[in-house]
C-alpha positions, 0 to 999 in steps of 0.5 A: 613824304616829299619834301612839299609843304604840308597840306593841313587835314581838313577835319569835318566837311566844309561847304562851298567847296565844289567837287573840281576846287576842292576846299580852301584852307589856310596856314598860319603854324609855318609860312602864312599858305593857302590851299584850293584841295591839294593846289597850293596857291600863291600868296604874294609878297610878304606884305601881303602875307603879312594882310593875309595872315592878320585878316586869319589870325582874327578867325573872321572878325572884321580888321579896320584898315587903320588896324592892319596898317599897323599891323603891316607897318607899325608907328611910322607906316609909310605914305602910301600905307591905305593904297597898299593895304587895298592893293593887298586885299584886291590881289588876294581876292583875286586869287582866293574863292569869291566872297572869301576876303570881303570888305565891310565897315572901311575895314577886311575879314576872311571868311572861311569856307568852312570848319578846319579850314585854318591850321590854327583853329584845327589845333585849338580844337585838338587841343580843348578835344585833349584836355576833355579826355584827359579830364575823363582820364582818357590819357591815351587819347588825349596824347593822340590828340596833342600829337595831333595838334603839335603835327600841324606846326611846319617849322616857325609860325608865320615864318618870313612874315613881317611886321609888329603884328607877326612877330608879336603873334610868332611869340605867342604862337610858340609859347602856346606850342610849348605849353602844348608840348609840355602838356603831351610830354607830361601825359607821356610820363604818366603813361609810363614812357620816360625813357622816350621822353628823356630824349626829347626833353633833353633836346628841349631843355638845351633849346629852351634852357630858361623854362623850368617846367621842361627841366622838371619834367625832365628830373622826373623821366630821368628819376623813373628811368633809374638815372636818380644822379642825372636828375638831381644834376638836372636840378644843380644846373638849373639852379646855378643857370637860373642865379647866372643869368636871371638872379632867381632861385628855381620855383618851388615845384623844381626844388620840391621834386628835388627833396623827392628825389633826394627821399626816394618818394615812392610816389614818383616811381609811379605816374601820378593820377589828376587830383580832382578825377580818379585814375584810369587805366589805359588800357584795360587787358581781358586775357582770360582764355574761354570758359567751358560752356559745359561746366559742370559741378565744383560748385563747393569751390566755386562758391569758396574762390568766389567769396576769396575774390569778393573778399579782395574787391570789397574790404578796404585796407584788406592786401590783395588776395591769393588762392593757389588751386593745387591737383594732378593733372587732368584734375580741371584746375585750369577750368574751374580756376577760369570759370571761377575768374569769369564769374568775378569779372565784374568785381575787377573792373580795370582787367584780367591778365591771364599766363600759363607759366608752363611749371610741369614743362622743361622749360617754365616761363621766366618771370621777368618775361611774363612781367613783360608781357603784363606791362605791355598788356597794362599799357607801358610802352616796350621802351618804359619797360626795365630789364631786371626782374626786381624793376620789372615787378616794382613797376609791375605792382606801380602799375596797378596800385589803385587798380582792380586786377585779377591774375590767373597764373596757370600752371605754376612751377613753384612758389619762386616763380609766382611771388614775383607775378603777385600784384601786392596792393589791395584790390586785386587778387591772384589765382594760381593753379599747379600740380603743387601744394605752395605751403610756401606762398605766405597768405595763400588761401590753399584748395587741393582739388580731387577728382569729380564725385561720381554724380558731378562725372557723370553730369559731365558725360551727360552735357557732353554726349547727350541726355538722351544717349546717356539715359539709354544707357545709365549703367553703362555711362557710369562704368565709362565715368568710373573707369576715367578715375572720375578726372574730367580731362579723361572724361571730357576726351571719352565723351568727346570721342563718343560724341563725335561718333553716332554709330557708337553706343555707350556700350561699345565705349564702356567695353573699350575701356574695360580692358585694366590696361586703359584703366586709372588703377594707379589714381593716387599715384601721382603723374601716373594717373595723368598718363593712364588719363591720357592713355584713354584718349591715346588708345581711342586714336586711329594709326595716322592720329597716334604716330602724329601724336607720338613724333610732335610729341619729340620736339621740345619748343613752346610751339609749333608751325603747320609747316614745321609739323609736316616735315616731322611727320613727312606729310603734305600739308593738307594732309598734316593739318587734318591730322593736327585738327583731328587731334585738337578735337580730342583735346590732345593738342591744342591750336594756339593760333592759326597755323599754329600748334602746341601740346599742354606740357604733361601731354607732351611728356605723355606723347613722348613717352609712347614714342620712347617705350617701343610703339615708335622705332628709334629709327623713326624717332631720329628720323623724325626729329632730323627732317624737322632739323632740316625744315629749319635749316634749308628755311633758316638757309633760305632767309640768309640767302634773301637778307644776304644776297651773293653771300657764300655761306649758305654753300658752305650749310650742311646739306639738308635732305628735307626742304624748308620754306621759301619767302617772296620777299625779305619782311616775310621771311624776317616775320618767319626767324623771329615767330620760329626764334624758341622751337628753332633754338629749341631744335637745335639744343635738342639736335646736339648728338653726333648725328645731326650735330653738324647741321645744329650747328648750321642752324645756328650760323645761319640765324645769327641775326636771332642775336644781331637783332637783339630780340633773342641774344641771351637765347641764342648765346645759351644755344651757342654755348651748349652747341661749343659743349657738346662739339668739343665733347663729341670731338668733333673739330669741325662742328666746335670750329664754327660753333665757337666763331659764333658764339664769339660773334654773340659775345662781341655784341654784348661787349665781351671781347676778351671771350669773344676773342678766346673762343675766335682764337680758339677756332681759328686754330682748330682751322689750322687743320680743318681748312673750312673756307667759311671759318677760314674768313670769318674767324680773321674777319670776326678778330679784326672786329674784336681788334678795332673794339679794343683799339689794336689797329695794327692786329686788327689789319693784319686778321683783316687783311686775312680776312679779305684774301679768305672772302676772296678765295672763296669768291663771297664778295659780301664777305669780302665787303665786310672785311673791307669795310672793318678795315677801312675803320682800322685803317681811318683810325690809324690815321690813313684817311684817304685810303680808309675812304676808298675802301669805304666806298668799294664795300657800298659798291660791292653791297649796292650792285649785289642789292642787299639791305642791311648790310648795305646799311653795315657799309654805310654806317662804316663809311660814316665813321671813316667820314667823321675822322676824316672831318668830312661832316656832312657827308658822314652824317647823310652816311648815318642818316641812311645807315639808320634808316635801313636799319629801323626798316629791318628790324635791327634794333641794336645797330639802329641804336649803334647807329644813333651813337655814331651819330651823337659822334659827328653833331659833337664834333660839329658842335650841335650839343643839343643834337648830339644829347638827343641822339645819345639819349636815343642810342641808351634807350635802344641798346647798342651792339656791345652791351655794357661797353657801348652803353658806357661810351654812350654815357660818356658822349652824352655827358660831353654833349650836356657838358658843352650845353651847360649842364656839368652836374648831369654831366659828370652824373653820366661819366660817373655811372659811365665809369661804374660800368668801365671799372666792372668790365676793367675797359681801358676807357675807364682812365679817358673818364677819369680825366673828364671827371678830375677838372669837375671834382676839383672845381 
């Protein structure tokens, strides 16, 4: 936006208005304006603002002229009070439409020209439009319509308007705004989004110390946020603020909430639904993949899941109920639980929420990832949504009591992984399918699902390939039906190849599958039965279908790109997607989106396994899996090239024999790393033998904003780790070299400097030897960041000044700004000011002329630190403000909530406490690069900036969790706190 006064959005169409003026609107919710379309008017003086504004604050019921001389004037208005009332209104006619400001009965009115033409009855309707959905409990939408509302204040009411009549309404006015404001952060808590709302509220409790209801919407966000000390701190500081300045006690709502607090009522882990109306959901989740259209038989268990489930949605009291369908693959328990799911929809009218926990794969879904994804699913915000998996599932179970859910947990590893993903209150119900009996899931209504009854296969065959053909040929479809082991996956891939071909006959299929080879002899053998099964369809596949299927089978990742799946099979594209289509139409791979592909894991297994006994040539597997290796490496190379201009780095990549994609600009290919995070990181685990170790490690150098962003840290560290394993292994200095500078860049993020600096030292002496130019900087310049984190100014100067001869040397003037930049914090921190802010500035020059983003916003949040030492303020907080802004626009959630600390740093200096709270409460809602220690420091700051508003028991609540969290990492910090604690617990 410009910095103009803000036009207020004309609701509903008014008349008289022409198509050249445009419509006439006003403002009163800042300065008292007026509009004609997007030209803005002048009003005049600010008496005659202040006849303006009385004449609009009375909606268009007439003033009389004695009304507005005191409105204007009050008691003593001066002699000529009438005569410039009526030169008022004569000048404002002049400028408004004609008939707008009339004069009737010796007195004045506005007449608008139209609905919403004033600011102020647009906020009345938004808000009376709020409380009605929010009666019929619609609690999103009356949040968005309160935002509404609250968006069309531009600053103070009838700002610059004098008068007793203005200032009693610019009371009012805002009075009215902080109800409003109350109304939406309230509707904020009952959605879930606590952690968003605490720093808001602590902005507005230290703005408005005196209004006990902020203070205990305040409690409550703390308390759901897990900060149960900080809240009941709230409640000591209102308390003791309230007897100093007014001699009350809190009203009896806060100091209930108090004794809640203190009890640990479980009903205040929850949003609390309207009294009087029952609670909505917001939003209501139908994730249930499609039913089949031809399904066919089961009708025994169809009819024994149907009443488990009528069961769960009709008994009151009853807990909710749990049937586990267990079978080998290609049994249909996925379709029969769907189907089953389906049909009782109407019986869980707040939703359905539907995983494929991946059990039979390498790597089954973490139930603290899928509870993710159901909150989401549910409505809680990302920011509400807490990290361990016991917070997860206790929110999880909050969020639909009083609900009626179905869960479809597909695919399950074991009873572990699904008792976190039950909801556990009557009402809803879960169906869990696995290739596993879970005798251990208490209170599970158990179904083992065998295959099909010869009638119910054959009716399977028939709807699929036709009543006629198969009539014609009875014998010969019973034989087919018999020789698939009567398992419907096997059915259906037979069926389907049938139907697709019309010069077949049934015969010819019959006699394909006649030979014992493709035969399910072995049914009762478990996962054999599922790779005879499979065989069917691998065996009916032409030679460019089979080799596809066989070397995607390879790659390990959930998924995988159409481009990735070219460069494995070392095809055009075109020609790779007619492929990957042909063999969705089997059934043998799936299309999870568009470009987009992946295998059901057991076919997965299946695929590989017909790679692995002969039919493809080892040559031709590793060759296969090196040019995916590849596609990710020059395409990863590509995406550091666009983030990092002039950056060095990417000369010194392995080199790699296959081409990788290119992006037009830096969002696409920010989109590309973040879709590819898992095959990629996948890829390079799989990629760590001696062949291709090096180019794995690449990989993982180059996507190293994987783990600055924060989307895929622990991931990334895990890759790290094996990737320092198998190099050191292998000895192979030159791939453990670099491996181990970059996992010790991960552990610096998530503040392990100890380990992050053994494993820089560590590399740094393997390039004794090695002389790798890009280890060679970045080993020295990764120290001096650990240096400066642990306050080891003179050894960080020295790796620095290292660092920046190595940058250099090798002409990578990024690199050279980086190292610049770190030692410009080392140099401010030793007291070297001057020469911290030269330095600042020639890393924004060289990051500015070579045109790059986020490292430009590096520099600048660099600069802003070195400023803030210096004391140069208000330049260190525009530095910031930039940083800041360039880091939300790229994605990079943990330096923009670095960012947000730094921040907190200069308004504390500065003295804004309530800034400072606001922007810290900002940096702990995001996370920080640093883990745990910048949490802590965080902690501290804002319990500096709380105690500075007044707040000592919230206070010393952070420096107390603040500490906890010292003491556990042994930070030396731990005594700086300790101090802060020792005045208060003496007091």
């Amino acid at each position: 936006m410009d910095g103009g006064p803000r036009v207020p959005e004309q609701r509903r169409a008014g008349s008289g208005a022409t198509a050249e003026s445009g419509p006439l609107r006003f403002g009163v919710l800042g300065p008292v304006r007026a509009w004609r379309g997007a030209e803005t008017l002048s009003t005049g003086s600010p008496q005659q603002r202040a006849l303006l504004a009385a004449l609009l604050l009375r909606e268009g019921r007439t003033a009389t002229a004695a009304e507005l001389i005191d409105a204007l004037w009050g008691p003593e208005p001066p002699s000529q009070a009438l005569a410039a009332v009526r030169t008022y209104a004569s000048r404002l006619r002049k400028v408004l439409d004609p008939g707008v400001l009339v004069s009737e009965s010796g007195g004045y009115a506005v007449r608008s020209s139209g609905e919403g033409a004033l600011d102020l009855v647009v906020a009345q309707d938004l808000a009376a439009e709020a409380e009605k959905a929010r009666g019929t409990g619609d609690l999103g939408g009356a949040r968005s319509l309160l935002n509404e509302a609250l968006a069309l204040w531009d600053g103070e009411p009838l700002a610059g308007v004098p008068g007793p009549y203005a200032e009693a309404q610019r009371a009012r006015l805002e009075e009215w705004r902080l109800g409003l404001l109350e109304s939406r952060l309230d509707l904020d808590l009952e959605q879930g989004c606590h952690a968003d709302a605490v720093s808001e509220l602590t902005a507005l409790t230290a703005a408005h110390p005196l209004r006990e209801r902020l203070r205990e919407l305040l409690m409550l966000a703390l308390y759901r946020s897990g900060r149960q000390a900080e809240a009941l701190a709230v409640y000591a500081d209102t308390r003791r603020l309230l007897a100093e300045e007014l001699g009350v006690d809190p009203r009896p709502g806060l100091s209930e909430l108090q004794q809640r607090i203190l009890q640990a009522d479980p009903a205040l882990a929850e949003p609390s639904a309207p009294v009087t109306e029952p609670a909505l959901a917001p939003v209501r989740p139908a994730q249930l993949p499609a039913s089949v259209p031809d399904f066919t038989g089961r009708a025994s268990f169809v009819t024994e899941l149907s009443e488990v489930l009528a069961s769960a949605s009709e008994a009151e009291g009853r807990v909710m109920a749990v049937s586990a369908l267990a079978g080998i693959g290609g049994v249909g328990k996925t379709t029969l639980a769907v189907h089953v799911a389906h049909r009782a929809r109407t019986a869980f009218p707040d939703g359905q929420l539907y995983v494929d926990l991946q059990g039979a794969g390498p790597r089954p879904a973490e139930p603290e990832t899928v509870l993710g994804s159901f909150l989401r699913a549910l409505g809680t915000a990302d920011t509400a949504i807490p990290d361990s998996l016991e917070e997860r599932a206790a929110l999880y179970r909050s969020v639909l009591d009083g609900r009626r859910v179905l869960v479809l947990l597909d695919n399950a590893k074991d009873a572990a992984q699904v008792r976190p993903l039950l909801p556990g209150t009557e009402g809803c119900a879960a169906l869990v399918t696995s290739r596993v009996r879970m005798l251990d899931l208490a209170g599970a209504h158990l179904v083992d699902l065998d295959v099909m009854s010869p009638e119910e296969a054959l009716a399977l065959f028939t709807r699929i390939v036709g009543e006629e053909r198969v009539a014609a040929e009875r014998e010969a479809a019973l034989d087919v039906v018999a020789a698939c082991g009567f398992l419907p996956l096997a059915i259906r891939i037979a069926a389907s190849r049938l139907a697709a071909r019309r010069t077949w006959t049934v015969s010819v299929l019959a006699a394909k599958l006649a030979d014992e080879r493709r035969r399910l002899d072995e049914l009762q053998a478990g996962d054999l039965a599922v790779k005879a099964t499979f065989e069917l369809g691998y065996g009916q596949l032409e030679p460019s279908q089979a080799r596809a299927f066989r070397l995607l089978g390879l790659a390990d990742g959930p998924d995988m790109s159409l481009a990735a799946a070219a460069a494995v099979l070392d095809l055009p594209p075109e020609e790779t997607e007619d492929l990957l289509e042909s063999l969705v139409d089997t059934s043998l791979l799936e299309s999870a989106a568009p470009g987009r592909y992946r295998f059901h894991d057991l076919v997965r297994l299946y695929a590989r396994s017909c790679a692995e006994r002969g039919e493809e040539p080892t040559g031709d597997r590793d060759a296969a899996m090196s040019r995916l290796l590849d596609f990710y490496l020059a395409t990863a190379a590509g995406v550091y090239a666009i983030e990092r201009p002039g950056d060095r780095t990417v000369t010194h990549l392995e080199p790699s024999r296959f081409a990788g994609r290119h992006f037009s600009d830096a969002s696409q290919a920010t989109d590309w790393l973040h879709t590819e995070a898992e095959p990629l990181l996948a890829c390079v685990q799989q990629s760590l033998r001696p062949t291709t170790l090096r180019r794995a490690v690449d990989l993982l150098l180059a996507t190293i904003d994987l783990a600055e962003s924060g989307a895929g840290s622990r991931r990334y560290e895990t890759t790290a780790m094996a990737a320092c394993t198998a190099a050191a292994a292998q000895g192979d200095r030159h791939a453990e070299m670099r491996s181990r500078i970059t996992l010790a860049q991960v552990l610096s993020q998530s503040g392990r400097f100890e380990e992050a600096e053994r494993e820089a030292k560590h590399a740094d002496l393997l390039n004794e030897t090695a002389q790798d130019p890009w280890a060679s900087s970045t080993a020295p310049n990764q120290l001096g960041i650990i240096a400066i984190c642990r306050s080891m100014y003179a050894e960080a100067e020295r790796y620095l000044l290292r660092a920046i001869k190595a940058f250099q040397a090798d002409e990578n003037k990024p690199g050279e700004a980086s190292a610049v930049c770190n030692l410009s914090r080392t140099l401010a921190s030793m007291g070297n000011s001057a020469r911290a802010i030269e330095l600042a500035q020639r890393g924004i020059k060289i990051y500015d002329e070579l045109g790059m983003s986020v490292r430009l916003a590096n520099a600048r949040y660099a600069s802003g630190i070195v400023l803030m030492q210096a004391e140069q303020l208000p330049e260190a907080l525009e530095q910031l403000d930039r940083a800041l802004q360039i880091f939300t626009e790229s994605r990079q959630r943990l330096w923009e909530g670095t960012t947000h600390f730094r921040i907190t740093q200069v308004h504390l200096v500065a003295r804004r406490p309530a800034q400072a709270a606001q922007h810290a409460e900002q940096a702990l809602a995001i996370g920080c690069i640093g883990g745990d220690w910048m949490r802590a420091n965080a902690l501290t700051i804002l319990g500096k900036a709380l105690e500075a508003l007044g707040q000592p028991d919230r206070a010393r609540a952070c420096w107390l969790d603040a500490l906890r969290i010292y003491e556990a990492t042994g930070s030396s910090e731990a005594g700086e706190v300790r101090r802060l604690l020792s005045p208060i617990a003496a007091a």
